[in-house]
C-alpha positions in Angstrom: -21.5 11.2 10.2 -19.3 9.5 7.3 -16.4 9.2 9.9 -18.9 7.6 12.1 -20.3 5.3 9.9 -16.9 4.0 8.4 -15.4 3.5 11.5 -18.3 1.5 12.4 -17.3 -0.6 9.5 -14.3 -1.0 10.2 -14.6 -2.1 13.8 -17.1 -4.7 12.4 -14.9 -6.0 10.2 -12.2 -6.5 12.2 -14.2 -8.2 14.7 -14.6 -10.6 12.0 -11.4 -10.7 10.2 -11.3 -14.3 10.4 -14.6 -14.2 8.6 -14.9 -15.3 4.9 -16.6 -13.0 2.9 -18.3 -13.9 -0.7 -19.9 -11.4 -3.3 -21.8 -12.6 -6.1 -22.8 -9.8 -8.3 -23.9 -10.1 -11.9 -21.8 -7.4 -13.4 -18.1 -6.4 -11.6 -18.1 -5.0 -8.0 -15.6 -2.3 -6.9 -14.9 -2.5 -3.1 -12.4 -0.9 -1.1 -9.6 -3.1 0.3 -10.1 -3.7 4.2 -7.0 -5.0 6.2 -7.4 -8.3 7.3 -10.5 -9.9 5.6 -10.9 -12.3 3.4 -13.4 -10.9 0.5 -13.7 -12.9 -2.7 -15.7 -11.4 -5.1 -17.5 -13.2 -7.9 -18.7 -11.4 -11.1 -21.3 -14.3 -12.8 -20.9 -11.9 -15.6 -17.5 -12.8 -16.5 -18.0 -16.3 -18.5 -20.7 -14.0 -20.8 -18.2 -11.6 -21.2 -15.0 -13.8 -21.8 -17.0 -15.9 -24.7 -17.6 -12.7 -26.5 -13.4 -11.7 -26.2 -13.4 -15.9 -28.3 -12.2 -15.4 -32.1 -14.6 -15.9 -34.7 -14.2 -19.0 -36.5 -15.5 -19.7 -40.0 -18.2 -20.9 -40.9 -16.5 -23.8 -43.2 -16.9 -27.2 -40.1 -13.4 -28.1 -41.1 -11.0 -25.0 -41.2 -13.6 -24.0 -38.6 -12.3 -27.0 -36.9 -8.6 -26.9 -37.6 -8.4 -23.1 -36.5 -9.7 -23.9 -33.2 -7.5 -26.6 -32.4 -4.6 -24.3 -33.4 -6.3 -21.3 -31.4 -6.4 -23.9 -28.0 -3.3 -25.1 -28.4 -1.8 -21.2 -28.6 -0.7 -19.3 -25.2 -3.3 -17.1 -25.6 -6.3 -20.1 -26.5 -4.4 -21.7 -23.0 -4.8 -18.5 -21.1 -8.2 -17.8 -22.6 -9.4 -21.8 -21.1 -8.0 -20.9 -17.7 -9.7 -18.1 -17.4 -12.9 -19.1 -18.2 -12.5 -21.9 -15.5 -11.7 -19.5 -13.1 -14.7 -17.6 -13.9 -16.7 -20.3 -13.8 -15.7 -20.6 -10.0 -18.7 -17.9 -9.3 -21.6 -20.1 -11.0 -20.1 -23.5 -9.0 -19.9 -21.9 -6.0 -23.6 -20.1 -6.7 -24.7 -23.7 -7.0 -22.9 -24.7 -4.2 -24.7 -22.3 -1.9 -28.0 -22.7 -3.1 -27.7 -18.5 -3.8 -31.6 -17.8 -5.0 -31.0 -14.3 -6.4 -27.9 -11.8 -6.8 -26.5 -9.3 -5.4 -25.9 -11.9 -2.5 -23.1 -11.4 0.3 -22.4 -14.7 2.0 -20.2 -15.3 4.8 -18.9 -18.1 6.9 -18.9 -20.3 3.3 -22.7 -20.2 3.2 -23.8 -20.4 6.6 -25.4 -16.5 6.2 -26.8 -14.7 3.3 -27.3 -11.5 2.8 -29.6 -10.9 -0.3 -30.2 -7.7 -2.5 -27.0 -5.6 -1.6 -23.3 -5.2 -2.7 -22.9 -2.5 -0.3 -20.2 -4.7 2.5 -20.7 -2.1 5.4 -24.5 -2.6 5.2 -24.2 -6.4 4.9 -21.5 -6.4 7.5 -24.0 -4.9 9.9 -26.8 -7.0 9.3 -24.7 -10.2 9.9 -23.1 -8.7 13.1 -26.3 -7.6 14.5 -28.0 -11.0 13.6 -25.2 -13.1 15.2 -25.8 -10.8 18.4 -29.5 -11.2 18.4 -29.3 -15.1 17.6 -26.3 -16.0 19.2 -28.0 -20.1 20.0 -27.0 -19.9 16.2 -23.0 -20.3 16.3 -23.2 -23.9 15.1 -25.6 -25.2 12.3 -27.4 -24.7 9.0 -27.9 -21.5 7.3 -29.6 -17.9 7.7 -31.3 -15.9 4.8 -31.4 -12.2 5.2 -32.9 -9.7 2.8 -31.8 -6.3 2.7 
């Protein structure tokens, strides 16, 4: 039955393997890689979590101040910057979508949403069998699904 069910999966994604596929979880998402798809995952966690990994400064406004600026201008203040922005590209694109709740799969940049599982084969499904039951849908606004 697990052969069955993961070749199922397969098929599905490659008969959408020009589909883009977004996760938004709120903690970090282990998935299996799948020849030819285009997954992004986004872990909304991750700013939380990179603000903790900040120094402490003290509590003194000026050397506070002054250590900061040295911190920032330091290769690891620089990386530290980056990667908050690039964790921050979860919470724009969240926004972006109009995503209500997480665990949310989204494909075709927003156009379906899959709500209240990080389980791809499942949300795979769903989409597939939607776009076959709806298929007056292939152009337009966007489709909610709850698992």
């Amino acid at each position: 039955m697990k052969k069955i069910i993961g070749l199922f999966f397969l098929i599905c994604l490659q008969a959408n393997a020009q589909t883009k596929i977004e996760i938004f979880a709120d903690g970090p998402v282990a998935l299996a890689r799948v020849a030819d798809t285009n997954v992004t995952v986004f872990d909304l966690s991750l700013p939380a979590r990179l603000d903790e990994s900040a120094p402490d400064f003290p509590a003194d406004p000026t050397l506070a101040e002054i250590q900061a600026k040295a911190w920032l201008a330091s290769p690891a203040g620089k990386q530290h910057i980056a990667n908050l922005k690039d964790a921050y590209r979860g919470q724009q694109q969240l926004m972006a979508y109009d995503i209500r709740k997480v665990p949310a799969i989204v494909f075709e940049s927003g156009r379906y949403v899959i709500y209240g599982t990080l389980d791809l084969a499942v949300a795979v499904r769903d989409y597939d069998n939607y776009r076959r039951a709806h298929p007056e849908l292939k152009q337009g606004g966007r489709d909610e699904a709850a698992h």
